[in-house]
Biopython code that builds the backbone (N, CA, C, O; Angstrom):
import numpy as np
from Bio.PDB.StructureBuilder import StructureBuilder

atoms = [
    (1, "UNK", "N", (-8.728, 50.583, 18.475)),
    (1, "UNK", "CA", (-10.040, 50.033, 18.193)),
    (1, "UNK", "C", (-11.054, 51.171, 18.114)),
    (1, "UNK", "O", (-11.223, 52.025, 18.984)),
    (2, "UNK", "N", (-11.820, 51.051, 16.751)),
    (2, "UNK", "CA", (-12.879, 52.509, 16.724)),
    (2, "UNK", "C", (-13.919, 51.748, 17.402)),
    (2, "UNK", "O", (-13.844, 50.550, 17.673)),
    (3, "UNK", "N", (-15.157, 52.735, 17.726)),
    (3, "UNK", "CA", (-16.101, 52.695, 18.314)),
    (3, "UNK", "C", (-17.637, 52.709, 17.256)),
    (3, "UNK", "O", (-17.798, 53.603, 16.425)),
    (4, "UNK", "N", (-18.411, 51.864, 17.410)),
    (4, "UNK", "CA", (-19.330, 51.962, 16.455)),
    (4, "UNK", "C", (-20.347, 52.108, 17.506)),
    (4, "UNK", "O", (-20.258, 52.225, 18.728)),
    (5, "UNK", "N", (-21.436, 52.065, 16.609)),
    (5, "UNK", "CA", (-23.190, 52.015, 17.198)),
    (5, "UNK", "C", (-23.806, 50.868, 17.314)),
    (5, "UNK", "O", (-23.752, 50.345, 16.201)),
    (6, "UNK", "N", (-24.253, 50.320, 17.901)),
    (6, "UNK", "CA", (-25.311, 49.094, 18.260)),
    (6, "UNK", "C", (-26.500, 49.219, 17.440)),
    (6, "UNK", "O", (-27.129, 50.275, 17.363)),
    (7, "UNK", "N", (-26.786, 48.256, 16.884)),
    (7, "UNK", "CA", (-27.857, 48.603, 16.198)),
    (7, "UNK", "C", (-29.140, 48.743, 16.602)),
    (7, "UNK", "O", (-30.041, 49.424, 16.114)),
    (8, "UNK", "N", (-29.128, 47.806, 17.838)),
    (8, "UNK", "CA", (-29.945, 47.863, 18.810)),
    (8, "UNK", "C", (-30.342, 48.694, 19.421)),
    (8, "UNK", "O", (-31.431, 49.211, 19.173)),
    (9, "UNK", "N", (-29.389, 49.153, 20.635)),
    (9, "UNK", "CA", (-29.855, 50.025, 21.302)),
    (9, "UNK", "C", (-29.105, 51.730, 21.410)),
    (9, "UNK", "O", (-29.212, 52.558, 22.315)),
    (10, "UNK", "N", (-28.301, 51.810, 20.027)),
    (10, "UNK", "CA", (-27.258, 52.634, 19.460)),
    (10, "UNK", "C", (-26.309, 53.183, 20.761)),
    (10, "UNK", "O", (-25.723, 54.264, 20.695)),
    (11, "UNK", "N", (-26.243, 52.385, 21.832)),
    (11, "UNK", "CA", (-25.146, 52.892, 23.119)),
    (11, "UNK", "C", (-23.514, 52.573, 21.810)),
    (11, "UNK", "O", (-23.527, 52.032, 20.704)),
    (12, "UNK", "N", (-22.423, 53.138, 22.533)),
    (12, "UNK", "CA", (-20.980, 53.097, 21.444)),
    (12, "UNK", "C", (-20.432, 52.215, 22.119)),
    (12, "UNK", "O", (-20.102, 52.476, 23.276)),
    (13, "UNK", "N", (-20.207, 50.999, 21.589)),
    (13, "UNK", "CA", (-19.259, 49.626, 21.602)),
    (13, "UNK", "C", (-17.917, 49.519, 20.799)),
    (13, "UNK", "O", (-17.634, 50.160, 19.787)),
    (14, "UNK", "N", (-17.138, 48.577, 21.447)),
    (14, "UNK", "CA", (-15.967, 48.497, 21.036)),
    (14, "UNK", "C", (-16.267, 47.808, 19.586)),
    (14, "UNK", "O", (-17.188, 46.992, 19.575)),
    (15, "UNK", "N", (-15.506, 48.084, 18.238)),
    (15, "UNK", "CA", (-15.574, 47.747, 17.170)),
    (15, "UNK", "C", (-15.168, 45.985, 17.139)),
    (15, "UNK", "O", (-15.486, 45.248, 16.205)),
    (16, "UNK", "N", (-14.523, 45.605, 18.188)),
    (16, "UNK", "CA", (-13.639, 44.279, 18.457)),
    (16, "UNK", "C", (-14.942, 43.097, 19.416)),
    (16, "UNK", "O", (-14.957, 41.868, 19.343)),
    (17, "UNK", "N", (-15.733, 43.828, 20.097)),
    (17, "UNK", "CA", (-16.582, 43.556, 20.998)),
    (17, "UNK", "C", (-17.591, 42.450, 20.323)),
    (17, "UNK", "O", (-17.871, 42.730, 19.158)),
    (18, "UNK", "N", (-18.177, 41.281, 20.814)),
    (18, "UNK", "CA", (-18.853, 40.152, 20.141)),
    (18, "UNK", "C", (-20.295, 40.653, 20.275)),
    (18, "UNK", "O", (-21.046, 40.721, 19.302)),
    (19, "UNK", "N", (-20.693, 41.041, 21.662)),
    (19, "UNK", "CA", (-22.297, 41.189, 21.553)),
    (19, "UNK", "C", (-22.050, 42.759, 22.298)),
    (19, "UNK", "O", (-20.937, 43.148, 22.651)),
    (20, "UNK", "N", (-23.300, 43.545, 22.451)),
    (20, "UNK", "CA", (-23.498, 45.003, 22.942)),
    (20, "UNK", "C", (-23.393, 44.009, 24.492)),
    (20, "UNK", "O", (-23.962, 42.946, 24.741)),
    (21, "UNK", "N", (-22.245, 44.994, 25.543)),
    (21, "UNK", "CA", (-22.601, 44.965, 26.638)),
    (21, "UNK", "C", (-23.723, 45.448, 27.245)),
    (21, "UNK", "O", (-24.083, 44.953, 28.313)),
    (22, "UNK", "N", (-24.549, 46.651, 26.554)),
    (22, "UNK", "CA", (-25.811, 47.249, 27.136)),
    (22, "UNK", "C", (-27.040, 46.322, 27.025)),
    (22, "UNK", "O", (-27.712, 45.922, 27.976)),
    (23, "UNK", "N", (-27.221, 46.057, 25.789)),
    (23, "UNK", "CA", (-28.542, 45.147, 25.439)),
    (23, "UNK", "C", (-28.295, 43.598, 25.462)),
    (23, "UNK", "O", (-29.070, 42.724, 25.849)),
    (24, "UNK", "N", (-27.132, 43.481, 24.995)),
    (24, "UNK", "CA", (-26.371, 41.995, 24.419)),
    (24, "UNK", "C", (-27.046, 41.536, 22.871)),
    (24, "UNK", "O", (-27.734, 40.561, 22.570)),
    (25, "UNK", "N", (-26.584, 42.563, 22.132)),
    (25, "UNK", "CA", (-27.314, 42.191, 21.033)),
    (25, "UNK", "C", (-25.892, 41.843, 20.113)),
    (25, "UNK", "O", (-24.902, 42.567, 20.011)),
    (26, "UNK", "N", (-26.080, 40.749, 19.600)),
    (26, "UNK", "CA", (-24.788, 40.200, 18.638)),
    (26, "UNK", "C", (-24.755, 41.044, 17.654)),
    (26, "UNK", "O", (-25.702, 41.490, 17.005)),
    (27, "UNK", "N", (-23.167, 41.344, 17.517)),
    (27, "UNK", "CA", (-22.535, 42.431, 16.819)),
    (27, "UNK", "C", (-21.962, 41.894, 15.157)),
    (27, "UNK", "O", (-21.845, 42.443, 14.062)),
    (28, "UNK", "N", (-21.690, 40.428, 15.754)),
    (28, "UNK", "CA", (-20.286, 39.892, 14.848)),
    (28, "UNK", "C", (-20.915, 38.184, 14.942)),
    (28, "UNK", "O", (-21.749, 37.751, 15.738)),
    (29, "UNK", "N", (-20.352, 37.606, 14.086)),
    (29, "UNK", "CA", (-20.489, 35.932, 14.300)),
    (29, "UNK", "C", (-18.918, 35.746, 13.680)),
    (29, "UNK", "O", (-18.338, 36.420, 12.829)),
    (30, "UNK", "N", (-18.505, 34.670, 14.379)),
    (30, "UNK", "CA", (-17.220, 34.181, 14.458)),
    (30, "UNK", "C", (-17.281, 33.322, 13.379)),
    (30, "UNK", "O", (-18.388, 32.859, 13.105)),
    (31, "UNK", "N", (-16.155, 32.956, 12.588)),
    (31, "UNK", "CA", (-16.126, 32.268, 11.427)),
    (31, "UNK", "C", (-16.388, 30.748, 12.008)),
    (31, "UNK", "O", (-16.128, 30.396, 13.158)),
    (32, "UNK", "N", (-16.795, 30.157, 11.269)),
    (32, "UNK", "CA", (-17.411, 28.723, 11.843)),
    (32, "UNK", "C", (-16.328, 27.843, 11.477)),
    (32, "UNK", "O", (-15.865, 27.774, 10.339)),
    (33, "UNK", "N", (-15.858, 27.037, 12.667)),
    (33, "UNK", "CA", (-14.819, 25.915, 12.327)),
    (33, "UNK", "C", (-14.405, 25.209, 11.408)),
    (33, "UNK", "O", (-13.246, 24.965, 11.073)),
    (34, "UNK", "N", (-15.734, 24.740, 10.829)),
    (34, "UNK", "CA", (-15.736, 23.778, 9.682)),
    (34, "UNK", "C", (-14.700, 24.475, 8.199)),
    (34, "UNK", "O", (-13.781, 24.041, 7.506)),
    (35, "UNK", "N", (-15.596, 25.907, 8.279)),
    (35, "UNK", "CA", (-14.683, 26.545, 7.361)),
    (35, "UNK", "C", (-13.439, 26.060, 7.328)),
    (35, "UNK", "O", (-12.946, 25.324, 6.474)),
    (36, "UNK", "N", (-12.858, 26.589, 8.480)),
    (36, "UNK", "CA", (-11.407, 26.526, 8.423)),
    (36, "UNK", "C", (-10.792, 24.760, 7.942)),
    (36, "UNK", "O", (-9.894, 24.378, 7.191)),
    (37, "UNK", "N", (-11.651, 24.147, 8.681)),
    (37, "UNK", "CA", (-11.488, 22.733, 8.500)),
    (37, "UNK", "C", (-11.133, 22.043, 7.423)),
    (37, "UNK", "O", (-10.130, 21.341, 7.296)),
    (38, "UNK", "N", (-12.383, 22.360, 6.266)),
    (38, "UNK", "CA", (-12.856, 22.447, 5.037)),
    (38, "UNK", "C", (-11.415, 22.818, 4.054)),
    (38, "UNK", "O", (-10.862, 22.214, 3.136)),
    (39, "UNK", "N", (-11.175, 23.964, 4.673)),
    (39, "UNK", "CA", (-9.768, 24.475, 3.788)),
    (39, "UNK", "C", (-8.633, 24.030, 3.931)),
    (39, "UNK", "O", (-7.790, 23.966, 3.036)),
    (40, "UNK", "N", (-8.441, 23.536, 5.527)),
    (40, "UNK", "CA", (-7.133, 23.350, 5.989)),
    (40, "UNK", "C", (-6.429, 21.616, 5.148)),
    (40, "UNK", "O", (-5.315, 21.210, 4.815)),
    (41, "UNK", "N", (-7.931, 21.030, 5.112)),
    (41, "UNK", "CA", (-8.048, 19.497, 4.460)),
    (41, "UNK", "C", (-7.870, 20.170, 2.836)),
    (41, "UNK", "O", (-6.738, 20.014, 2.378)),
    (42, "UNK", "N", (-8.449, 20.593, 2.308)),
    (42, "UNK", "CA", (-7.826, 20.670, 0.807)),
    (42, "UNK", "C", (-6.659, 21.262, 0.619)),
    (42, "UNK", "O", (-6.101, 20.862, -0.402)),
    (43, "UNK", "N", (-5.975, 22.207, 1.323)),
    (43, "UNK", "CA", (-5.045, 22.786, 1.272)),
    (43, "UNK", "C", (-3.945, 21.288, 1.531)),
    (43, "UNK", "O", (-3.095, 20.880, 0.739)),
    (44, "UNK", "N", (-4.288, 20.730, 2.808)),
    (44, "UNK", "CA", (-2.865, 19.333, 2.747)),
    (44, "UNK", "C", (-3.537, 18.431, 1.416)),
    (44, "UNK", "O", (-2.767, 18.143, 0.500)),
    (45, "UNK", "N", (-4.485, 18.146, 1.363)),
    (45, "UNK", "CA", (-3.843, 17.200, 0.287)),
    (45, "UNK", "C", (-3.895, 18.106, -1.484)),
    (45, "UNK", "O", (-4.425, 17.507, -2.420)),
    (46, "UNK", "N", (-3.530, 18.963, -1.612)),
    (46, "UNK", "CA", (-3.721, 19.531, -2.498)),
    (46, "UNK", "C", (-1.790, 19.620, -2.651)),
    (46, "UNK", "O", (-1.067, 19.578, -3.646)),
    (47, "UNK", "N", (-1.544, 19.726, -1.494)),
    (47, "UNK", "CA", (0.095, 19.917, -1.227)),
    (47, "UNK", "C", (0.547, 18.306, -0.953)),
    (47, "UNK", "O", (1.742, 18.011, -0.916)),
    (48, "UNK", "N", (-0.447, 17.358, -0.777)),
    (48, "UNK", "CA", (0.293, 16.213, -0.925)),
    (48, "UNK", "C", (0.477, 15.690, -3.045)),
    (48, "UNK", "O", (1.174, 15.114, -3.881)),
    (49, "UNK", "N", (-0.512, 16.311, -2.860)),
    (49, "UNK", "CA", (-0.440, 15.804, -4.908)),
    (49, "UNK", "C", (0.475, 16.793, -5.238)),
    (49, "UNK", "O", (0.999, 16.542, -6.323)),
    (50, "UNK", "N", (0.914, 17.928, -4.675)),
    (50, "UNK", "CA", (2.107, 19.075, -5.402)),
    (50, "UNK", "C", (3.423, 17.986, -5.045)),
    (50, "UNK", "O", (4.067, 17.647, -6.038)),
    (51, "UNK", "N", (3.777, 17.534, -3.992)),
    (51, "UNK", "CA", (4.557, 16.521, -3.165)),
    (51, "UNK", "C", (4.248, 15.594, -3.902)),
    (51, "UNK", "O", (4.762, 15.900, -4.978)),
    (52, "UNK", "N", (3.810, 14.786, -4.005)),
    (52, "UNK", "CA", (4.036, 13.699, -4.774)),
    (52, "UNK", "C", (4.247, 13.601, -6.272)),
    (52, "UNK", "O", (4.882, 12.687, -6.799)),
    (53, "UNK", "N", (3.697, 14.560, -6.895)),
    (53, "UNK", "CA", (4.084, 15.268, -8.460)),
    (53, "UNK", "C", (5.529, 15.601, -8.452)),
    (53, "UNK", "O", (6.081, 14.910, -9.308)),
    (54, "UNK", "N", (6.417, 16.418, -7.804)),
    (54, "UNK", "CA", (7.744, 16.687, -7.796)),
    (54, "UNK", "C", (8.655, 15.151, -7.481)),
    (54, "UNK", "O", (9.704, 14.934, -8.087)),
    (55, "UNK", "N", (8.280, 14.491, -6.805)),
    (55, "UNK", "CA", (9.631, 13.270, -6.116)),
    (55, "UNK", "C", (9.274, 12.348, -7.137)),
    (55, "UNK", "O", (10.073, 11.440, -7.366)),
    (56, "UNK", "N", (7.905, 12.435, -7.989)),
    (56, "UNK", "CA", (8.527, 10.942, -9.197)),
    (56, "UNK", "C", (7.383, 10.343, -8.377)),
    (56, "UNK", "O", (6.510, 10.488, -9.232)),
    (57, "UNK", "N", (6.711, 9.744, -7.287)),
    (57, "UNK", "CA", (6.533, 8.700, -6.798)),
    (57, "UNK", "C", (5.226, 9.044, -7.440)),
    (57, "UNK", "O", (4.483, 8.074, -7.588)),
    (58, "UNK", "N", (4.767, 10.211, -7.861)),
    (58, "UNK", "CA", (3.666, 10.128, -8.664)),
    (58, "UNK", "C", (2.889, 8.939, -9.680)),
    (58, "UNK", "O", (1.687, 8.686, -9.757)),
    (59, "UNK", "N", (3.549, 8.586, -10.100)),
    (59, "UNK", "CA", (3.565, 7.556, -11.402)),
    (59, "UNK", "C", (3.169, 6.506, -10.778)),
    (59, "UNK", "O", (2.480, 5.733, -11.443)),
    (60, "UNK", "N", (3.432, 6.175, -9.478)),
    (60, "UNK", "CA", (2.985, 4.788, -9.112)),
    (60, "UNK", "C", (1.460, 4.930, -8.102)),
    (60, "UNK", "O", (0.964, 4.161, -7.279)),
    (61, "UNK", "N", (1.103, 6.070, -8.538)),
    (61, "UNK", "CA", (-0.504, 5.962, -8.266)),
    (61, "UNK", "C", (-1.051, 5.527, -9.388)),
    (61, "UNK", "O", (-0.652, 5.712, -10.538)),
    (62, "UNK", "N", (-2.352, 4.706, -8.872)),
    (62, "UNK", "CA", (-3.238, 4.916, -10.217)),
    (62, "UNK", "C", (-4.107, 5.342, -10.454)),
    (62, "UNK", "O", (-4.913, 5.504, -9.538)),
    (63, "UNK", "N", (-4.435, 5.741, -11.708)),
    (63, "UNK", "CA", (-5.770, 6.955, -11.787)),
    (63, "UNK", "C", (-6.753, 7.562, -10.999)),
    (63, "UNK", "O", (-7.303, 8.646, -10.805)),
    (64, "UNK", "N", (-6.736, 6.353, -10.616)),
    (64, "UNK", "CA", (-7.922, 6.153, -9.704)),
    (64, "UNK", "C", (-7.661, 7.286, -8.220)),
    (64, "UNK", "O", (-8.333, 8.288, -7.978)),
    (65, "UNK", "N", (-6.640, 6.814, -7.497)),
    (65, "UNK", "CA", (-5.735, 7.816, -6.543)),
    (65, "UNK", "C", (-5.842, 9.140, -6.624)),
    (65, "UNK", "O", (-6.269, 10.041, -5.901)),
    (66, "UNK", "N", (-5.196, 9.013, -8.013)),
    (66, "UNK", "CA", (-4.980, 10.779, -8.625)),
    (66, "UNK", "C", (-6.373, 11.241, -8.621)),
    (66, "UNK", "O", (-6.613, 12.071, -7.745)),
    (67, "UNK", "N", (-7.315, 10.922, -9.354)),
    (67, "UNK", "CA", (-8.784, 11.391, -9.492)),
    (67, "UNK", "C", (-9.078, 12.058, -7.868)),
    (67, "UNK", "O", (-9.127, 13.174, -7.349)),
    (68, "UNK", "N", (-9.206, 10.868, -7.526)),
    (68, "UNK", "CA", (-9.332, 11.176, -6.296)),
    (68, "UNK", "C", (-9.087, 12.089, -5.294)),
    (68, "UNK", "O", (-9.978, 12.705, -4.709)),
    (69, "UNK", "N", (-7.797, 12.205, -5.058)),
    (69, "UNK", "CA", (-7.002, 13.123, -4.635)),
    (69, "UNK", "C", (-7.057, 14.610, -4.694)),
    (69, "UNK", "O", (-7.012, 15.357, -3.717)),
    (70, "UNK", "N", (-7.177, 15.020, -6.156)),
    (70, "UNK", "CA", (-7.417, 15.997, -6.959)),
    (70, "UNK", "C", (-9.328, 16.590, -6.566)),
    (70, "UNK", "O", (-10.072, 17.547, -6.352)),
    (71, "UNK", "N", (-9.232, 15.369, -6.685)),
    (71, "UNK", "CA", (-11.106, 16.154, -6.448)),
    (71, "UNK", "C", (-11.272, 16.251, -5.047)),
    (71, "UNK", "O", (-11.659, 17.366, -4.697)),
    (72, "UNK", "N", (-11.108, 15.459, -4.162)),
    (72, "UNK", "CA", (-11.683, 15.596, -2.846)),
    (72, "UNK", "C", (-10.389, 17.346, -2.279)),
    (72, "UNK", "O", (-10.701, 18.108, -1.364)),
    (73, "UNK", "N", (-9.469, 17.455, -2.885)),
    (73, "UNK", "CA", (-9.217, 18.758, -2.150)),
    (73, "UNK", "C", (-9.579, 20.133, -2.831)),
    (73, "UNK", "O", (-9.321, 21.227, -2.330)),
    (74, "UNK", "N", (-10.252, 19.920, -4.119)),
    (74, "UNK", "CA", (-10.948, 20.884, -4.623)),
    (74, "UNK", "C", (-12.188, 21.039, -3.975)),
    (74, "UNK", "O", (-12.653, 22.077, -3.504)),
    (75, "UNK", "N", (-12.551, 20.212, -3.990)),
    (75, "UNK", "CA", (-14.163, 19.591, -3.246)),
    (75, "UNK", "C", (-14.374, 20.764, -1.949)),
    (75, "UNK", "O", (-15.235, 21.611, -1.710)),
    (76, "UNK", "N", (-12.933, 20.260, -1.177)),
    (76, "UNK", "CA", (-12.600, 20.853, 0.009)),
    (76, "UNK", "C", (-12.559, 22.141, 0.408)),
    (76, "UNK", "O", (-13.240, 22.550, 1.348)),
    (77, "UNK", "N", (-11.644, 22.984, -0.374)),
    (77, "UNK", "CA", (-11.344, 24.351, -0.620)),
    (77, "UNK", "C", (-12.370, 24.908, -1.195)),
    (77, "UNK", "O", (-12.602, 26.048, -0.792)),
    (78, "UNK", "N", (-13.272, 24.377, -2.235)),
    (78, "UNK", "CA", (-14.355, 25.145, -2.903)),
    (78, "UNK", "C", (-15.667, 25.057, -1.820)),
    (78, "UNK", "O", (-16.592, 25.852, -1.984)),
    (79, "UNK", "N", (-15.718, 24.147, -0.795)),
    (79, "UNK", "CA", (-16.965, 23.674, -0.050)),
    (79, "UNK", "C", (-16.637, 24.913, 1.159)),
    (79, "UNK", "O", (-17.646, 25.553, 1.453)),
    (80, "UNK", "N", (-15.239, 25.366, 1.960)),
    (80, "UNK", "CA", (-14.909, 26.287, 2.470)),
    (80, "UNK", "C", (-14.704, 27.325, 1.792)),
    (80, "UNK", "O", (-15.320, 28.225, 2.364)),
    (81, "UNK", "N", (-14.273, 27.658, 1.043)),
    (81, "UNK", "CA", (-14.358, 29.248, 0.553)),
    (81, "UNK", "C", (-16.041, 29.667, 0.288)),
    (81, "UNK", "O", (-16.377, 30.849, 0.362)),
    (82, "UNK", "N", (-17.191, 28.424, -0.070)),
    (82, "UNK", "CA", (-18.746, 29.011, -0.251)),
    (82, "UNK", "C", (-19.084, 29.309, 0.913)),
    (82, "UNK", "O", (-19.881, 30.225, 1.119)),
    (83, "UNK", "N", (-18.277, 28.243, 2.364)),
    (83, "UNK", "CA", (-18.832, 28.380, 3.668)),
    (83, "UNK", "C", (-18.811, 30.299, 4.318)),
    (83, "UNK", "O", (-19.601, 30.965, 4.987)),
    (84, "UNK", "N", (-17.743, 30.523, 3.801)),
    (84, "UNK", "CA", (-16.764, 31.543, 4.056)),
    (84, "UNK", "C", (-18.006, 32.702, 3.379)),
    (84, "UNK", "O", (-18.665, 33.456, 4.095)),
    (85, "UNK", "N", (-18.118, 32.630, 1.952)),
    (85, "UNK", "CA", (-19.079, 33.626, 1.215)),
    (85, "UNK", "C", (-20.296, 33.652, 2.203)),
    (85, "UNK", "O", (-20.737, 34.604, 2.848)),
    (86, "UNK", "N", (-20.729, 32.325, 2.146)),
    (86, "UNK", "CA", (-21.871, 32.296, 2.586)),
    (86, "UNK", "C", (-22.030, 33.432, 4.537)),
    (86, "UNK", "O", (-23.011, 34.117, 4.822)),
    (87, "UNK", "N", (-21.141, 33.301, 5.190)),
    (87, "UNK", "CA", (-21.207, 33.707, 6.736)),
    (87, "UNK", "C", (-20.809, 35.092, 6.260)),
    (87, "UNK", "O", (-21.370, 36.062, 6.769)),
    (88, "UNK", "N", (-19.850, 35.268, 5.289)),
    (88, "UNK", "CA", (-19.621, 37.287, 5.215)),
    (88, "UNK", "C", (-20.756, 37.763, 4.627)),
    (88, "UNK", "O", (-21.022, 38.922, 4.945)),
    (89, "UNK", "N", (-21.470, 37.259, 3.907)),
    (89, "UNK", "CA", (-23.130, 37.462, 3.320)),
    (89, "UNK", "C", (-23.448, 37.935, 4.334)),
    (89, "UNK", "O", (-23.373, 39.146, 4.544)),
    (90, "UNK", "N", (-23.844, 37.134, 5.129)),
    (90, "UNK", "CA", (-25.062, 36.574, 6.353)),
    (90, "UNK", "C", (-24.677, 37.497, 7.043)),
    (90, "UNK", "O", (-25.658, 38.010, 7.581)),
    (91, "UNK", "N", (-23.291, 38.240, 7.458)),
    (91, "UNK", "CA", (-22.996, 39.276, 8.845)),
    (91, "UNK", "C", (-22.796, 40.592, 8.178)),
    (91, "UNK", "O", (-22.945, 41.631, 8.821)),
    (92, "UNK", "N", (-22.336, 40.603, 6.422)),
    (92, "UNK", "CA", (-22.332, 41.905, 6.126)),
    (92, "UNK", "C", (-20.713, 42.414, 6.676)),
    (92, "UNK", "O", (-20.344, 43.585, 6.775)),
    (93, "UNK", "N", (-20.131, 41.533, 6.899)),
    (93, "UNK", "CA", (-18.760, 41.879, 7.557)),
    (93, "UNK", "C", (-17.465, 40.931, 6.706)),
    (93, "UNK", "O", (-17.343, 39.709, 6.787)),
    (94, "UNK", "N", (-16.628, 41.816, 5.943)),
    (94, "UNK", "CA", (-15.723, 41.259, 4.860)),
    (94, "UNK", "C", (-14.402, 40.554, 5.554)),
    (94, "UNK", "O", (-13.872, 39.445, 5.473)),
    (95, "UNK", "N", (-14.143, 41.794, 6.288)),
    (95, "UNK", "CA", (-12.606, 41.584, 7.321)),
    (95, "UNK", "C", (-12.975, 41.677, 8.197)),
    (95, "UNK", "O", (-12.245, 41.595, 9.185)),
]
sb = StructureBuilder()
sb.init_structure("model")
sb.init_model(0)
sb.init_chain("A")
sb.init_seg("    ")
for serial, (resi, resn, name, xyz) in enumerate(atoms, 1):
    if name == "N":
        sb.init_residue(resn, " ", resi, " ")
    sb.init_atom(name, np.array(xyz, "f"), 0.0, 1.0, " ", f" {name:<3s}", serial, name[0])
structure = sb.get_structure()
């Protein structure tokens, strides 16, 4: 783990460290739940329409289903990956 500067009060903190032990000035913000949430929900049903496209049982949805289906896990994944842009913006921190 390298050692950076505080912006605060420039004492050298652990690069891994959440707030400065000297001042307590927040270093980092933790990815926000929802994100993950957001993705983890489009990702299953995005893999339930891949799953149901391969076994055939596809066909006995109707449009309506499929529409559905299709959009709410795009919806999903695109609403978490902006969440995602939006918090590495905001901290300036990629990885």
């Amino acid at each position: 783990m390298a050692l950076i500067k505080c912006p605060e009060c420039q004492h050298e903190v652990s690069s891994s460290a959440r707030n400065c032990p000297s001042c307590g000035h927040k270093l980092r913000e933790d990815k926000s739940p929802l994100q993950y949430a957001l993705v983890i929900i489009g990702l299953l049903i995005l893999g339930l329409i891949a799953y149901y496209r391969t076994t055939g049982d596809w066909y006995e949805f109707n449009s309506g289903s499929k529409s559905l289906l299709l959009i709410s896990g795009i919806v999903c994944l695109i609403a978490g990956l902006f969440l995602g842009l939006i918090e590495n913006i905001k901290t300036g921190k990629w990885w």
